[in-house]
DRENMI-561939 format. One record per residue: z negated, y negated, x of N, C-alpha, C in turn; residue in three letters; residue number from 0. Coordinates in pm, whole numbers, plus 50000, padded with zeros to 5 digits. Layout:
BEGIN
((Z, Y, X), (Z, Y, X), (Z, Y, X), 'ALA', NUM)
...
END
This chain:
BEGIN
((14784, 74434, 96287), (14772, 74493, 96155), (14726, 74639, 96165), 'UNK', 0)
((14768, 74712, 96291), (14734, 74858, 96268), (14555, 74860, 96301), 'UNK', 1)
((14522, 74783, 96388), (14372, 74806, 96418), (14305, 74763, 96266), 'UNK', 2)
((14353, 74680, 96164), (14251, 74665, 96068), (14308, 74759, 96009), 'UNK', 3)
((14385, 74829, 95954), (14401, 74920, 95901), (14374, 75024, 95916), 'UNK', 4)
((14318, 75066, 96051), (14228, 75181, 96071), (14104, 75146, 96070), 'UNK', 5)
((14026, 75042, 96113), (13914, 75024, 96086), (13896, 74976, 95960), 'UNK', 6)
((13935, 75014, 95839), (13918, 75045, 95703), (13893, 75208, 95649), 'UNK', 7)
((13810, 75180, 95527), (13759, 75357, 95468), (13890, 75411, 95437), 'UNK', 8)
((13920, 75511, 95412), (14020, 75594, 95332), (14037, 75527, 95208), 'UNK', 9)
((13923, 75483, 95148), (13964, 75441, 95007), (14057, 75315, 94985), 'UNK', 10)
((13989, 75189, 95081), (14073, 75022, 95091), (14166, 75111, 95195), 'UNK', 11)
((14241, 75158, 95314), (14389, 75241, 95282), (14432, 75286, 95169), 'UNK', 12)
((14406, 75341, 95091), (14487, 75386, 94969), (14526, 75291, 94861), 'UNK', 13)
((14404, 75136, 94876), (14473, 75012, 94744), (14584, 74974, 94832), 'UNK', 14)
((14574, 74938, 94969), (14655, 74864, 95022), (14774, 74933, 94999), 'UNK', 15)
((14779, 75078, 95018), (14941, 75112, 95014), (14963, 75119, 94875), 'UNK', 16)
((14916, 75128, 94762), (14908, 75130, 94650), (14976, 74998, 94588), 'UNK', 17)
((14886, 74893, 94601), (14933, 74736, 94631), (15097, 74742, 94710), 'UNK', 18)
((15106, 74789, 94819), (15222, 74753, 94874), (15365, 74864, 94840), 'UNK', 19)
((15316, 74933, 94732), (15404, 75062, 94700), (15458, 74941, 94547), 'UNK', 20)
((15305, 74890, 94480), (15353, 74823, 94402), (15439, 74712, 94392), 'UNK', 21)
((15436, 74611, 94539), (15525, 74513, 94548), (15652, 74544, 94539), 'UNK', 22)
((15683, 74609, 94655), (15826, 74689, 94654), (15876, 74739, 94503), 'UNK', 23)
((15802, 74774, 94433), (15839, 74818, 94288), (15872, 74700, 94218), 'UNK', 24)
((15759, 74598, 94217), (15806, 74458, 94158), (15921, 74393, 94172), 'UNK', 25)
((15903, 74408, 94289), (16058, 74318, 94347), (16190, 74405, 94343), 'UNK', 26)
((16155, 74541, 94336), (16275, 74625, 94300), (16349, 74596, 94176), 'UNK', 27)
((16220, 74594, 94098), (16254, 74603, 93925), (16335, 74461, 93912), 'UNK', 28)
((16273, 74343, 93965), (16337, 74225, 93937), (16450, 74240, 93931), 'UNK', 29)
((16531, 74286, 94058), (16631, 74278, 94083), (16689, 74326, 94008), 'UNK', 30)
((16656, 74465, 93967), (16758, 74589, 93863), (16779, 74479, 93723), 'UNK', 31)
((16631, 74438, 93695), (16656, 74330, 93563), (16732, 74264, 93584), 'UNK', 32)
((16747, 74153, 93671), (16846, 74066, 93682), (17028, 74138, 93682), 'UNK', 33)
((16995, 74284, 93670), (17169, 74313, 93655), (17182, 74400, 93540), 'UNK', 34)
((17252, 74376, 93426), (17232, 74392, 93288), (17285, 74541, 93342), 'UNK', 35)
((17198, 74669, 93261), (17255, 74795, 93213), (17266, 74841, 93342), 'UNK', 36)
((17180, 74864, 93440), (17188, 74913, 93563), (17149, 75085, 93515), 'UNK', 37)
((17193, 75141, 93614), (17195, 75290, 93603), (17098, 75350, 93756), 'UNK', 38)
((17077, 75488, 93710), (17001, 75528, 93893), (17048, 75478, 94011), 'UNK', 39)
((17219, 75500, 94017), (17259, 75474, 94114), (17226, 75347, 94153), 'UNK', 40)
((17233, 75257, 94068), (17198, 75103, 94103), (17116, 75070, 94173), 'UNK', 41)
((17003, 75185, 94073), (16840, 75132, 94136), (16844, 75184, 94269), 'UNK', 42)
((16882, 75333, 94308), (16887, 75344, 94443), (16938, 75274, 94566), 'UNK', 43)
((17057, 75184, 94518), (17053, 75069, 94580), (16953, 74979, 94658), 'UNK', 44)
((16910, 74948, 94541), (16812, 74808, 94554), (16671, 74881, 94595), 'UNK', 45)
((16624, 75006, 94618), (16534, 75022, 94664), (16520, 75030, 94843), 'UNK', 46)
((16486, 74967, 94886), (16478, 74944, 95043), (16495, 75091, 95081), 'UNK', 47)
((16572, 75161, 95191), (16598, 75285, 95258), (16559, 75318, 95372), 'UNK', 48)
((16457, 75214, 95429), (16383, 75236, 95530), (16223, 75314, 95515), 'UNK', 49)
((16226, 75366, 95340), (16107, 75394, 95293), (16108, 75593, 95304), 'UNK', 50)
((15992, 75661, 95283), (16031, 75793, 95315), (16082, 75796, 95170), 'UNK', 51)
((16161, 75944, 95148), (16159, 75969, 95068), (16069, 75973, 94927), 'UNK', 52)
((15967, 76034, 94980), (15885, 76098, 94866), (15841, 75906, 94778), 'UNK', 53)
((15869, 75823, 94878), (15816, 75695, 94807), (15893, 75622, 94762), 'UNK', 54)
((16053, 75648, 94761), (16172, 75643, 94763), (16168, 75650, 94589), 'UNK', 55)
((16144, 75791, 94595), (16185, 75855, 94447), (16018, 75807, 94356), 'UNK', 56)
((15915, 75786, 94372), (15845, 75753, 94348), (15837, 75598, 94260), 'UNK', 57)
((15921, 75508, 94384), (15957, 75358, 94287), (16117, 75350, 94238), 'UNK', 58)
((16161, 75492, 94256), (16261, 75470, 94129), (16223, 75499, 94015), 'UNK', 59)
((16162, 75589, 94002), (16089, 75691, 93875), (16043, 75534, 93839), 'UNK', 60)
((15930, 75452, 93872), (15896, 75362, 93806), (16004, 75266, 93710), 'UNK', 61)
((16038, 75245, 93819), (16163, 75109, 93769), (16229, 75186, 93618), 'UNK', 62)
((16275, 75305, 93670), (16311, 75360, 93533), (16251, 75335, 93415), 'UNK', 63)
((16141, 75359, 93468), (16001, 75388, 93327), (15972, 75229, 93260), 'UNK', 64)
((15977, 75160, 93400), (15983, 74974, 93317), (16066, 74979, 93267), 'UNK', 65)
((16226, 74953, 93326), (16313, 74962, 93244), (16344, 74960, 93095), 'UNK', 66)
((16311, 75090, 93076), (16288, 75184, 92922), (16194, 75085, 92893), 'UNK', 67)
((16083, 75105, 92929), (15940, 75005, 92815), (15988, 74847, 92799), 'UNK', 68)
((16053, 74817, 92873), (16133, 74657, 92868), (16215, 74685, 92743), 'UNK', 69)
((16255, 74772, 92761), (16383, 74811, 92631), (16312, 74779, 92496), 'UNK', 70)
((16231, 74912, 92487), (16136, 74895, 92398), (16076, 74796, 92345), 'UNK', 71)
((16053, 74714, 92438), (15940, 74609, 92403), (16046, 74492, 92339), 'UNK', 72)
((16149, 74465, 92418), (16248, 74369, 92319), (16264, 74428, 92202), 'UNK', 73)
((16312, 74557, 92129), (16331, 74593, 92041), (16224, 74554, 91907), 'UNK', 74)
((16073, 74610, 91959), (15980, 74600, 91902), (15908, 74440, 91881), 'UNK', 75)
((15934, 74321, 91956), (15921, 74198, 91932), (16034, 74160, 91865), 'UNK', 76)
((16169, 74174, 91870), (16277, 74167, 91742), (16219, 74179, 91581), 'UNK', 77)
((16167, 74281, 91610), (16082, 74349, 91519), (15972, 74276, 91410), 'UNK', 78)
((15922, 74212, 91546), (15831, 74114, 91444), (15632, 74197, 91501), 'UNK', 79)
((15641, 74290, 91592), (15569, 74347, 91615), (15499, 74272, 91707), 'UNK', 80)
((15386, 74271, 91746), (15278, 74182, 91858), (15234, 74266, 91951), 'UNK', 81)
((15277, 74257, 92057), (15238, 74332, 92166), (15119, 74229, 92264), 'UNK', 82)
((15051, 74132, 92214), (14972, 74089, 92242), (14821, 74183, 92248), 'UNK', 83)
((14817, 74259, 92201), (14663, 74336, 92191), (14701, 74477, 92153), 'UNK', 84)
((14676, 74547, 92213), (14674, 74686, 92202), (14568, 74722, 92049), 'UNK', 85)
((14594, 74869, 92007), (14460, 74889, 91864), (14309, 74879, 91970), 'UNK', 86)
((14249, 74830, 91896), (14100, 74837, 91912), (14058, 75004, 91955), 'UNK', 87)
((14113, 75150, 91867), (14056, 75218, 91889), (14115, 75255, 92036), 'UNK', 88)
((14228, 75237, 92073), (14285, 75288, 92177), (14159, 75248, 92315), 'UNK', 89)
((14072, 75123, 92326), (14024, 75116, 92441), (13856, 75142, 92418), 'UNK', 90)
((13864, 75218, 92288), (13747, 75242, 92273), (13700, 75323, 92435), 'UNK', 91)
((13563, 75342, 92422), (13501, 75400, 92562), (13519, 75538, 92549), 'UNK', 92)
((13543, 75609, 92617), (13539, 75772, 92678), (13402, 75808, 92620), 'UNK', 93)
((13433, 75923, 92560), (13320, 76009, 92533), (13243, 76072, 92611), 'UNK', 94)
((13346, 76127, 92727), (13310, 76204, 92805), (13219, 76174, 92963), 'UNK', 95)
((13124, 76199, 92976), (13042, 76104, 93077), (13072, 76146, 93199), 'UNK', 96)
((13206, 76254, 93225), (13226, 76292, 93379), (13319, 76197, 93461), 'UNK', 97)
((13371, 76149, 93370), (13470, 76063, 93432), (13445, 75925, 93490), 'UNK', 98)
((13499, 75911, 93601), (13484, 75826, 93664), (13604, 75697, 93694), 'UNK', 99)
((13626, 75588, 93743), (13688, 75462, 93712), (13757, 75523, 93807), 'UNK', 100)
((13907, 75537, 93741), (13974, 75575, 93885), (14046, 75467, 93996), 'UNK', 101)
((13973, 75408, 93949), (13966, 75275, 94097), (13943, 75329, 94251), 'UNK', 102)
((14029, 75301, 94338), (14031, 75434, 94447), (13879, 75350, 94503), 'UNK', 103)
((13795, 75397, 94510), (13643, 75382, 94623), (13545, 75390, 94434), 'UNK', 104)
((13578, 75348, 94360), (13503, 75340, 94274), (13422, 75457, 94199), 'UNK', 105)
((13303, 75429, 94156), (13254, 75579, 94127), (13172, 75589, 93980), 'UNK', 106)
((13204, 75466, 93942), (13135, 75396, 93811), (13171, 75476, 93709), 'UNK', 107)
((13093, 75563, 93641), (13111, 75661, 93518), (13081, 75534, 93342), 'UNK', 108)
((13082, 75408, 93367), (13063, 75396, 93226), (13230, 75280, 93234), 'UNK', 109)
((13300, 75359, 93152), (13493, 75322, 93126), (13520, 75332, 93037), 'UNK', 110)
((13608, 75244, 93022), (13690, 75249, 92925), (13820, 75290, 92907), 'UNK', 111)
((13963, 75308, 92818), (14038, 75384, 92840), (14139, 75223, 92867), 'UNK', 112)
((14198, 75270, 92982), (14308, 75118, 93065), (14461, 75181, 93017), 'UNK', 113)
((14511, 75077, 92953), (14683, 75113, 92943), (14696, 75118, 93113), 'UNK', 114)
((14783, 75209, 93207), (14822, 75220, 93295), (14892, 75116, 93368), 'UNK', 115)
((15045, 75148, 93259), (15136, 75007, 93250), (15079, 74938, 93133), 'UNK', 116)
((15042, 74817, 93172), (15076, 74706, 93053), (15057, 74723, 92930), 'UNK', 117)
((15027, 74737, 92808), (15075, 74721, 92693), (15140, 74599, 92672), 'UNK', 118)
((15129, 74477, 92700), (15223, 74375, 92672), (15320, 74337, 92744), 'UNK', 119)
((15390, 74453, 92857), (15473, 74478, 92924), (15576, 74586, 92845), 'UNK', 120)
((15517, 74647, 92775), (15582, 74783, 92720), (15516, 74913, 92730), 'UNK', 121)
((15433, 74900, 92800), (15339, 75020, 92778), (15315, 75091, 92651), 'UNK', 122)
((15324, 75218, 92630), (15275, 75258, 92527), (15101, 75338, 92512), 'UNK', 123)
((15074, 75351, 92378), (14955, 75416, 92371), (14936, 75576, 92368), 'UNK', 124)
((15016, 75674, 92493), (14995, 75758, 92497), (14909, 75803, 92606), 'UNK', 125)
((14891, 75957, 92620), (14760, 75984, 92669), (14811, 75972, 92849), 'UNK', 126)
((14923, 75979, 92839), (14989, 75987, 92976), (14958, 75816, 93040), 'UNK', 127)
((14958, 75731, 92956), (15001, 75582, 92955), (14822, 75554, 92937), 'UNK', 128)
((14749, 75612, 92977), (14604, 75592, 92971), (14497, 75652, 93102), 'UNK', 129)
((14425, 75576, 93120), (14297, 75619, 93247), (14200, 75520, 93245), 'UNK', 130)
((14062, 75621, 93319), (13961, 75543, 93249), (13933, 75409, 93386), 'UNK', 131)
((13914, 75296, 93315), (13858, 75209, 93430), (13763, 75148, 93374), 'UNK', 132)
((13642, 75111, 93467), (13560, 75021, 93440), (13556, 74902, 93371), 'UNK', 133)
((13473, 74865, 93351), (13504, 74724, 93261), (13554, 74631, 93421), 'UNK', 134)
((13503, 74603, 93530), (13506, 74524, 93603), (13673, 74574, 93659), 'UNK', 135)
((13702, 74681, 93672), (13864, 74691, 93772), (13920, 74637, 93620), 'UNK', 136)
((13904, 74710, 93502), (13977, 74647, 93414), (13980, 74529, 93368), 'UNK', 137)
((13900, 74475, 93427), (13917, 74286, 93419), (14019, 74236, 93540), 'UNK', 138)
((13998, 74305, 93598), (14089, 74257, 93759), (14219, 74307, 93725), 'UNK', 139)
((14272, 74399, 93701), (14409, 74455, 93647), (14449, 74343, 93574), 'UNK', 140)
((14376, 74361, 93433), (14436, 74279, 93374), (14600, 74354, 93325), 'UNK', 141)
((14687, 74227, 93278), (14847, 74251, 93283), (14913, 74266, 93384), 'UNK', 142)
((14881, 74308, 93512), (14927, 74258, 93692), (14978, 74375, 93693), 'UNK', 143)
((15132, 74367, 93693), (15168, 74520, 93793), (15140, 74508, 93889), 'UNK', 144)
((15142, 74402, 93980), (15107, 74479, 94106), (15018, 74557, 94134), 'UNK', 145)
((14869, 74566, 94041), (14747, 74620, 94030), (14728, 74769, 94000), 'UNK', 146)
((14887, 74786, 93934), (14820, 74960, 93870), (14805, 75041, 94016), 'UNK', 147)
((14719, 75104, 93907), (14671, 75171, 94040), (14727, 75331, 94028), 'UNK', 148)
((14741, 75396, 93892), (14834, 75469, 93889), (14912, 75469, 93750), 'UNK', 149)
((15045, 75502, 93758), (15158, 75458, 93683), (15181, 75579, 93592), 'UNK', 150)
((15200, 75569, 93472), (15231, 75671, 93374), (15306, 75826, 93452), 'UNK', 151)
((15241, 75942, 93431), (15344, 76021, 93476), (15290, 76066, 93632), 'UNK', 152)
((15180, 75996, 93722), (15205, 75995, 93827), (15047, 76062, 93847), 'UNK', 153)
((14991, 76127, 93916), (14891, 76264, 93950), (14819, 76141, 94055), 'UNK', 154)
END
């Protein structure tokens, strides 16, 4: 595993750990879900401790942030609300022609604006909860956490 992983660009290194920062998050979150009203301490639990820190606090911050939008999102389907389709204007295209698909290797300037997390996960339509991706990564994302490539909140 280490020889293909160095004979890869900088960029396919950065999905892979990206991808594998995301599994660990997936399977973190499951777990926290599966235990009603879990708190930090919990989650620090269930996050594997063989990880460094800085990636440590990284997929707790997430789990948190699902968490909450899970919250949300039951509340708001109670509701009677459809979290099936985000507004139309929200994925309108970027005005701005500097920006690029922040798909790590990607360099494609014509994007659109990608919920980060999910909208039919709980995502919301703020500017934090937005980045531009191509039409093509944003077909591949899709609803897939494992796919984000970066998570509300995160530089």
């Amino acid at each position: 595993m280490n020889a293909l992983y160095s004979a890869m660009t900088p960029d396919q290194q950065e999905l892979v750990e990206i991808i594998a920062t995301n599994i660990i998050t997936v399977d973190s979150y499951q777990q926290a879900y599966a235990r009603d009203k879990i708190n930090r301490s919990g989650i620090e639990k269930i996050v594997p401790s063989d990880l460094s820190v800085e990636t440590k606090m990284k997929i707790i911050s997430r789990i948190e942030y699902w968490l909450r939008s899970n919250s949300e999102l039951k509340w708001s389907t109670k509701k009677g609300y459809s979290r099936a389709r985000s507004s139309p204007s929200f994925k309108a295209k970027f005005r701005d022609s500097d920006l690029e698909c922040e798909w790590p290797g990607c360099k494609e300037t014509t994007v659109c604006k990608d919920h980060r997390f999910p909208y039919s996960l709980g995502g919301d339509a703020s500017a934090e909860n937005s980045g531009p991706l191509c039409p093509w990564h944003n077909l591949i994302k899709m609803n897939n956490p494992y796919c984000i490539v970066r998570w509300p909140g995160e530089v």
